[in-house]
One Martini backbone bead per residue (centre of mass of N, CA, C, O) as a GRO file, in nm:
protein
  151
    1UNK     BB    1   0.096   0.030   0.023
    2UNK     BB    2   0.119   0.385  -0.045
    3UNK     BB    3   0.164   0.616   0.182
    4UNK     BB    4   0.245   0.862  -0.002
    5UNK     BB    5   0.595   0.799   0.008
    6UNK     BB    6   0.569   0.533   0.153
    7UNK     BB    7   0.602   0.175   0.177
    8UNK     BB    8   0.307   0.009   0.307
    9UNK     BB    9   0.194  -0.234   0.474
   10UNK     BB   10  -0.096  -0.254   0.504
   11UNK     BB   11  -0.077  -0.472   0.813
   12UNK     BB   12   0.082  -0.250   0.941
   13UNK     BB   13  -0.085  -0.023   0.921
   14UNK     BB   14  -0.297  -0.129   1.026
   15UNK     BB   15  -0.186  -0.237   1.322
   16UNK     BB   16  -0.143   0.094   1.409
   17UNK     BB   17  -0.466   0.146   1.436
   18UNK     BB   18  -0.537  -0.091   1.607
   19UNK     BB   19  -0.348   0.036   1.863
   20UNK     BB   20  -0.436   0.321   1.879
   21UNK     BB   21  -0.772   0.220   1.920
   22UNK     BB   22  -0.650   0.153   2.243
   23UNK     BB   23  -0.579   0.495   2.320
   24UNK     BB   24  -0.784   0.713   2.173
   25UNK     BB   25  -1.034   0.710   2.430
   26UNK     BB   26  -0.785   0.798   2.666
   27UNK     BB   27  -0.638   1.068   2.507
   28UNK     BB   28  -0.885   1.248   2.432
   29UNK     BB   29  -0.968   1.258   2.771
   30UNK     BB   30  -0.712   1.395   2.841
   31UNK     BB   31  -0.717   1.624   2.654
   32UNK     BB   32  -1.026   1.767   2.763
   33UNK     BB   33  -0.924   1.772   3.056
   34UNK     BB   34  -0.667   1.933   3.013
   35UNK     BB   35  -0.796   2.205   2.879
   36UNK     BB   36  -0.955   2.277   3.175
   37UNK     BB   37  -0.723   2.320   3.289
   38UNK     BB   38  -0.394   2.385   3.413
   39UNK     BB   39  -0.159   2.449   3.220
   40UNK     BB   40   0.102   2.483   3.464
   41UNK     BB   41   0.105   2.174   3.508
   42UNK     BB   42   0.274   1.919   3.567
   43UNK     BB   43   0.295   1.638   3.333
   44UNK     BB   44   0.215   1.452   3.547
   45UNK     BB   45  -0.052   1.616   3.662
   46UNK     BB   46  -0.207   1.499   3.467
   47UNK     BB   47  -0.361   1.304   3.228
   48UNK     BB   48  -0.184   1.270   3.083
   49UNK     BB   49   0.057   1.187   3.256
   50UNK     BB   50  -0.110   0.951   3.385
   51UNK     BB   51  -0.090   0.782   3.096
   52UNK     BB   52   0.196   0.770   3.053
   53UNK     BB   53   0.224   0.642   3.351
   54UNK     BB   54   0.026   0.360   3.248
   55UNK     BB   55   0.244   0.260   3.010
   56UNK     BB   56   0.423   0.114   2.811
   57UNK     BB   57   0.622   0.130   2.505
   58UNK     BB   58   0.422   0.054   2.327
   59UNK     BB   59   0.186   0.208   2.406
   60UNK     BB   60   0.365   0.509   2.378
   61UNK     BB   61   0.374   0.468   2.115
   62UNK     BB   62   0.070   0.470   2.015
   63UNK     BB   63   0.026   0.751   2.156
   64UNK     BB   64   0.204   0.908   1.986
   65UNK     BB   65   0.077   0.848   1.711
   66UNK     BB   66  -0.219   0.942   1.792
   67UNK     BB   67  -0.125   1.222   1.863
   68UNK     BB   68   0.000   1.315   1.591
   69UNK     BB   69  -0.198   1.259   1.407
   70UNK     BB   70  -0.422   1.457   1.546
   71UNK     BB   71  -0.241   1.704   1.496
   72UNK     BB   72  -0.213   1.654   1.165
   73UNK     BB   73  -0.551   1.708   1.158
   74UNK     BB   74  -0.574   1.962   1.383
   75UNK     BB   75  -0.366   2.204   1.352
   76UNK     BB   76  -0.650   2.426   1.383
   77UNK     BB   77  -0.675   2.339   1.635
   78UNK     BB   78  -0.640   2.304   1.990
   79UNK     BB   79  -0.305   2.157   2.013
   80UNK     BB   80  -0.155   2.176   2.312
   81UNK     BB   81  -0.172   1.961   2.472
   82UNK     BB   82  -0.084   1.726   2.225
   83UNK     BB   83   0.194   1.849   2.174
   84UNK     BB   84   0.295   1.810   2.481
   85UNK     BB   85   0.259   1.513   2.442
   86UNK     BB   86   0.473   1.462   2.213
   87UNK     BB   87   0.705   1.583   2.378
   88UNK     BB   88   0.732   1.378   2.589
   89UNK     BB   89   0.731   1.130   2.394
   90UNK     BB   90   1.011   1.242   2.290
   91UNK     BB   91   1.141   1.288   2.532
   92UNK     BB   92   1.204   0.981   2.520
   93UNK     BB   93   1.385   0.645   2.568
   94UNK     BB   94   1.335   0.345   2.461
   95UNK     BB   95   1.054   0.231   2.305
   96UNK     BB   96   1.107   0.070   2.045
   97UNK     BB   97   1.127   0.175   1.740
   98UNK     BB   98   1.025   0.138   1.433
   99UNK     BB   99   1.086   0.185   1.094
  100UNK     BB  100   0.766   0.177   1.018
  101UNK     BB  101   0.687   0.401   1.212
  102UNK     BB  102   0.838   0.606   1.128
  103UNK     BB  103   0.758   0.607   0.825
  104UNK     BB  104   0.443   0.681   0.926
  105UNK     BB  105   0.551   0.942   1.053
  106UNK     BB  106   0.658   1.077   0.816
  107UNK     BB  107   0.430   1.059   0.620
  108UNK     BB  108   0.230   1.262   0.783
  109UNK     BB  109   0.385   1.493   0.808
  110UNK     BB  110   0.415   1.569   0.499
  111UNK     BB  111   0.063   1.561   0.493
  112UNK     BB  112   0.020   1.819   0.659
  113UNK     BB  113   0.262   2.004   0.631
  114UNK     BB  114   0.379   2.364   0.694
  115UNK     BB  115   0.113   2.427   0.890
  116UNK     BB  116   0.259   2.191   1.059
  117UNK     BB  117   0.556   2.310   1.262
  118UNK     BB  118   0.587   2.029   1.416
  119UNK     BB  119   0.546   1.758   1.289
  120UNK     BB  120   0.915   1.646   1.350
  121UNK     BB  121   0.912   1.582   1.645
  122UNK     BB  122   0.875   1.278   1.652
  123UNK     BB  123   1.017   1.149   1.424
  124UNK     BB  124   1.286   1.191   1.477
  125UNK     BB  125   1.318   1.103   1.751
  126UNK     BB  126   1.313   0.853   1.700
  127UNK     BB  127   1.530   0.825   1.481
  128UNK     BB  128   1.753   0.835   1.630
  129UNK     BB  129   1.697   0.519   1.761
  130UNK     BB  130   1.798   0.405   1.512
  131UNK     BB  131   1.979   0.268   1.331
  132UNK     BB  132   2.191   0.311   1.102
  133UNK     BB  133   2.084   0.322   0.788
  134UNK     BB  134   1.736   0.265   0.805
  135UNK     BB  135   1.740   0.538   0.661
  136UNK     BB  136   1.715   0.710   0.403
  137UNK     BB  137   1.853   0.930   0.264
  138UNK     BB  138   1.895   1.223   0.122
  139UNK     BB  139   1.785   1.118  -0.274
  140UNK     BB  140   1.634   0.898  -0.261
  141UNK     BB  141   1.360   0.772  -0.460
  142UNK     BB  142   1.197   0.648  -0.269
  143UNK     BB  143   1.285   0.844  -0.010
  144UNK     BB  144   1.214   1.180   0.096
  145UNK     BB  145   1.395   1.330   0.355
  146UNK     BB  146   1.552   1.464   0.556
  147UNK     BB  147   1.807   1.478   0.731
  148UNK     BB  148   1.880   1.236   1.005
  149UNK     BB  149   2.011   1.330   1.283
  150UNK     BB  150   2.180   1.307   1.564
  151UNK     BB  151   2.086   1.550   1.804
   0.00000   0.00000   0.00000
């Protein structure tokens, strides 16, 4: 199956959804709890906070990649929770991102476009932690994407 820039296949891609499909309703609950609430609370002290402290790595990678997806379809809308949630999801280490998921973070990126600025928030941070070389460098014909840096 072809999704935008990058050949996945179908069964990983549905995989992932089926996935995101099962934190996607308390991840939501979570993001309009904290919109109602004190934006400068500690984001342990939040909702998305203690559902990411209630989540193994498996978890976190499906609830960042659904709340990434979220953010880049209603990047018009109040996502100031949702992007918290990424950045936080983003500065964690060892989730054990495959190069598929980063694939398929780094597809809905471009297809979000330059109106959402955050957009390579968590693709990036994912991709650094794969081995070197997982991901064609810029230039490749089958996926051109940014050269991904580690640091």
């Amino acid at each position: 199956m072809w999704s935008g820039r990058i050949r996945l296949d179908r069964t990983v891609v549905q995989g992932f959804y089926d996935r995101m499909r099962v934190v996607a309703a308390a991840a939501y609950g979570a993001i309009e709890r904290d919109r109602a609430d004190d934006p400068g609370r500690a984001f342990a002290e939040t909702a998305c906070g203690r559902l990411v402290g209630s989540l193994d790595a498996a978890g976190l990678r499906a609830l960042g990649m659904w709340a990434h997806h979220w953010c880049m379809r209603f990047y018009d809308d109040d996502t100031r929770v949702g992007l918290r949630l990424v950045r936080e999801i983003a500065g964690r280490r060892g989730l054990g991102w495959t190069v598929d998921e980063v694939r398929w973070l780094l597809d809905q990126s471009y297809l979000a476009g330059p109106a959402a600025p955050h957009r390579f928030t968590l693709p990036l941070a994912a991709a650094v932690e794969l081995p070197p070389g997982a991901l064609p460098e810029r230039g490749d014909e089958a996926m051109e994407w940014p050269r991904l840096l580690a640091g």
